[in-house]
N, C-alpha and C positions, 0 to 999 in steps of 0.2 A: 755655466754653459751646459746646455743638456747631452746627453749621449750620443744622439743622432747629430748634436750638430759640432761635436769633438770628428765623428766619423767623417763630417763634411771636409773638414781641416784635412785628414789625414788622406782623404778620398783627392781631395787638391793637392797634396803634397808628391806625393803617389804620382801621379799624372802627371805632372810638373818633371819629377826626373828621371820618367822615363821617355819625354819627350825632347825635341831641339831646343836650345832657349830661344830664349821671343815671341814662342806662342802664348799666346793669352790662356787660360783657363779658369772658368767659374764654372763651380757645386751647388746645386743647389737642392736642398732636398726634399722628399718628395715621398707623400702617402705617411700612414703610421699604422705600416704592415709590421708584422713579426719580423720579417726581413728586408733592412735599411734598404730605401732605395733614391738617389738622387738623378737629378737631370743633368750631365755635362758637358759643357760648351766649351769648346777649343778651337782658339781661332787667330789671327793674325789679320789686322785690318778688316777689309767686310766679308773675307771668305770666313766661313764658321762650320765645324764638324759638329752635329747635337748626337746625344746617343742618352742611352738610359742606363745606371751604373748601379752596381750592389755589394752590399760588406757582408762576405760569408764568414769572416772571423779566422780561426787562425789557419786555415785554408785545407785541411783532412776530407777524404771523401765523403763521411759522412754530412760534412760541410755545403758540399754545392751540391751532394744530391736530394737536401732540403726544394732545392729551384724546381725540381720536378713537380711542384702544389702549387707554385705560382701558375696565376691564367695565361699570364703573356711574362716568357724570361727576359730577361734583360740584354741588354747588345755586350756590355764588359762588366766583368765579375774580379770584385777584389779582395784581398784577402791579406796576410799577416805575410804567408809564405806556403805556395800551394806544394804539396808533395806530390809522386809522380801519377798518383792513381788517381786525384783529384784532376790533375790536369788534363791525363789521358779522359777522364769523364768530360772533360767541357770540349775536348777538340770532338770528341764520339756527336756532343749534342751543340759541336759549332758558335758555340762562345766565344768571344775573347775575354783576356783573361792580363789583370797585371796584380802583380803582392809587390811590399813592402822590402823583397830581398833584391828587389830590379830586376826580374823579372817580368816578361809582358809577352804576350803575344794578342794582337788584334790587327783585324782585317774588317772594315765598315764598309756598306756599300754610299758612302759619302765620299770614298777616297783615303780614308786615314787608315795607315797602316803602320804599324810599330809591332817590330819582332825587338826582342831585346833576352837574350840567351844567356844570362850573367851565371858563370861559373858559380859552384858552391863550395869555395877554399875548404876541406877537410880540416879543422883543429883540435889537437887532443884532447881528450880531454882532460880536466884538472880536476882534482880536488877543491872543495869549496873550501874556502878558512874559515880554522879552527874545527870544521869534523874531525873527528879518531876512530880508527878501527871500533874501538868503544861505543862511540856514538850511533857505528854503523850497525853493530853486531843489537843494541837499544834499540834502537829502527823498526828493526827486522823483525824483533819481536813486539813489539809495538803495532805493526804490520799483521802479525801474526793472528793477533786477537788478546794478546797479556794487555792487562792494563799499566800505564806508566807508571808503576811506582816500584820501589827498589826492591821489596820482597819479590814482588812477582817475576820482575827483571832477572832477578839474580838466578831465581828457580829454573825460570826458561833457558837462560843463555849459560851457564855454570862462570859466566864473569864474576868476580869476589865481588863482595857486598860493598867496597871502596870504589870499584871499577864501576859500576852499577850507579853506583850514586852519584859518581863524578857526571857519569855518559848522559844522567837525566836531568842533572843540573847545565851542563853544556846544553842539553836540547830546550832548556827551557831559555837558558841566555840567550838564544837567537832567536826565539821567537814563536816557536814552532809547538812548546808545552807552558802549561801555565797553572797557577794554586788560584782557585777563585776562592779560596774560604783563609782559615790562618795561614804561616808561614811553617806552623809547627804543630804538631796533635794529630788525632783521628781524622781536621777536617784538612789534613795539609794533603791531600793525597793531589798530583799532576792531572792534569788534561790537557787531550788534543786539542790543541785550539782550532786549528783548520784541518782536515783530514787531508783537503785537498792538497793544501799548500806544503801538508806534512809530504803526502808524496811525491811530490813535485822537487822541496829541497833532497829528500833522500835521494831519487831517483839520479840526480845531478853529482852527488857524493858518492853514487852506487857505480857511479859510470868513471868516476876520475880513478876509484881505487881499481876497476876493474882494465882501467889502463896502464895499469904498472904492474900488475899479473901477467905471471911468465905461463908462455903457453905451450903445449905439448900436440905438437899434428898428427892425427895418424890417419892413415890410409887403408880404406878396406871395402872391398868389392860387396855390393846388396841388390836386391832386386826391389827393395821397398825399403827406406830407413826406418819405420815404425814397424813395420815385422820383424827388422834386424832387432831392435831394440825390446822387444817382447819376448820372439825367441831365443835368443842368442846373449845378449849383451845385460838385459836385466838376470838371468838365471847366474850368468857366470858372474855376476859383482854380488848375488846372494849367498852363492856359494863361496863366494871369498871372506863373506862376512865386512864387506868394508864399503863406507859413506858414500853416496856417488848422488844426484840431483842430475836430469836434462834441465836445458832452459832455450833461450830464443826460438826460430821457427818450429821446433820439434814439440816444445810446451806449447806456443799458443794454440799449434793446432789441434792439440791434446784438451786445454781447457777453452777455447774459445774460438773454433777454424774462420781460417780468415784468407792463407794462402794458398795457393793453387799446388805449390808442390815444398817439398821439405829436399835442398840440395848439402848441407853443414850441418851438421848435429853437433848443439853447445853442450858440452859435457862438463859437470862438478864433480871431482873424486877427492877425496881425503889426501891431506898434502903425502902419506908412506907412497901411495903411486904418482905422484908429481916425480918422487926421486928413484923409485923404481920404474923405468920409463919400459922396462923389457917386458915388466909383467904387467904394465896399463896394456901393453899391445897385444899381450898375450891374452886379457882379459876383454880385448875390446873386439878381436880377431884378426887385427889388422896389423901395421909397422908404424913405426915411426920416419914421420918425411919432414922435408924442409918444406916442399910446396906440394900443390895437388891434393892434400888432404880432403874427408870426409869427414872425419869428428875434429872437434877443437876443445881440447882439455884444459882445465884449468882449476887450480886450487880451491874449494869451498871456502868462499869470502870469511864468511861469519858462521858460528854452530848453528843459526836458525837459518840459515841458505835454504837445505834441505828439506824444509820444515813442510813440503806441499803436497797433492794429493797425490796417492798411487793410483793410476791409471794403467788396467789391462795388465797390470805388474813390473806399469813404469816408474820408478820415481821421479815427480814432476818437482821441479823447487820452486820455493815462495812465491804465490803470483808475482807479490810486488818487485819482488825478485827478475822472475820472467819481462815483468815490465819494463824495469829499468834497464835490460839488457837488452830490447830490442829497443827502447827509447835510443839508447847511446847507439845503436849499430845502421838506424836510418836507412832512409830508402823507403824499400814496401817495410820493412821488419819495422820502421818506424809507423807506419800506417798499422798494424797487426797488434803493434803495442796501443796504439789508443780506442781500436777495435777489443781488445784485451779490456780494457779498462772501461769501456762502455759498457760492454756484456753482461761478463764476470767480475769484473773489479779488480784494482792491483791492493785493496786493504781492507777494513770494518768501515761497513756504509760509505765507502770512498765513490 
């Protein structure tokens, strides 16, 4: 079955429950534009709703505002699972709109009308099986630009040479590295197989460990968070001489701007200020709080966290890093991380 006509299936499937049962519905599709577009009939007995429908894919704004090159947009736009800046785009340009998550909102001047507001249950997130620390800390440098093999692993991340070789033989059993030459010798050296898919499993591993990371709040009065962090906050962790990395909205907008304003500063520090909590706040300007917070601290995952560019005399951590951290925190941050990744990239040629 061809591609367009798997979309048709799932374009019928789609439509089907977000609708009542016993309406009828046929896909069918239509044109072989760049972007999928079918004719769809909903109907019960001889009354029939036709409209003209389209799969923007996994539903990102950069997603549906492709429809802007179309001559004539389509009446309902479909997608995997729209996020909120996608959606706010198609109400601005009067679309309707259904994903895959049950999700819909449409309003046809036929009469058909389906709002369907399905909650997005929050779930932790996990760890994938079989990642380790190890695998992650491999990853990252991997990410970095080191090539997968053990000497250089080793060099990069100061994992022993045992640690090292386990974490690339792990990445290679799941799928993600591979020896296209011997098993053994000068030609045994690993490759990416997929860059893509490489950050995509990382990025999922990146978000499970960084949900069992204990985190530290602190609270502190700015009139700009990236001036705070320029003037203030990067001078005093030089002068302390100790590991520190920003990441989520404060990095992307540093290597790739995407959002409107920076309200949380994601902060990496070397685990001696996780346990010295008086002198992170001392060093940060601020207190430590339960709620209300401004910076959100948390132990450097991996020795390559930190590994990203200094900007303005900020230390930015690992894109891929940055990516995966707004990937897991969703919402716009998820929108900004695949804005991230379009740009500038979260790896090598990724």
């Amino acid at each position: 079955m061809s591609e367009k006509g798997r979309l048709s299936d799932r374009v019928e499937a789609v439509t089907k429950a977000v609708l009542p049962m016993g309406l009828r519905v046929k896909v069918t599709k239509k044109g072989n534009g760049s972007i999928p577009l079918f004719d769809v009939a909903v109907g019960r007995g001889a009354a029939v709703h036709r409209f003209v429908g389209c799969w923007v894919g996994e539903g990102w704004p950069g997603d549906v505002e492709r429809l802007s090159g179309l001559t004539r947009h389509p009446d309902v736009v479909y997608a995997q699972q729209f996020s909120e800046g996608a959606r706010a785009w198609l109400a601005d340009h009067h679309l309707g709109w259904i994903d895959e998550a049950g999700g819909a909102h449409v309003s046809l001047p036929s009469g058909l009308v389906v709002v369907r507001d399905q909650t997005r249950a929050t779930v932790p997130a996990a760890v994938p099986q079989g990642w380790t620390s190890a695998m992650l800390t491999a990853a990252e440098a991997v990410l970095a630009g080191n090539p997968p093999v053990v000497m250089a692993i080793e060099q990069a991340t100061a994992l022993s040479r045992g640690a090292a070789t386990n974490a690339l033989a792990r990445l290679e059993r799941v799928g993600l590295l591979s020896r296209p030459g011997a098993l053994r010798g000068p030609a045994s050296a690993r490759q990416v197989v997929d860059i893509d898919a490489f950050i995509d499993a990382y990025a999922a591993a990146a978000a499970g460990f960084r949900a069992k990371q204990q985190r530290v709040l602190i609270h502190r009065i700015w009139r700009d968070p990236l001036q705070a962090l320029a003037r203030e906050i990067a001078p005093s962790m030089a002068a302390a001489r100790v590991k520190w990395a920003i990441s989520g909205a404060a990095a992307s907008t540093l290597l790739a701007p995407y959002l409107s304003e920076v309200t949380v500063i994601a902060l990496y520090v070397e685990r001696s200020l996780i346990v010295a909590q008086d002198h992170l706040a001392q060093l940060l300007h601020g207190r430590v709080v339960q709620k209300g917070h401004r910076i959100e601290v948390r132990e450097l995952p991996t020795s390559m966290s930190a590994n990203g560019p200094r900007i303005d005399g900020i230390q930015v951590a690992l894109p891929g890093r940055v990516y995966a951290d707004l990937l897991a925190s969703g919402g716009r941050l998820a929108e900004a991380a695949h804005h991230l990744r379009e740009v500038h990239g979260a790896g090598p040629r990724s």
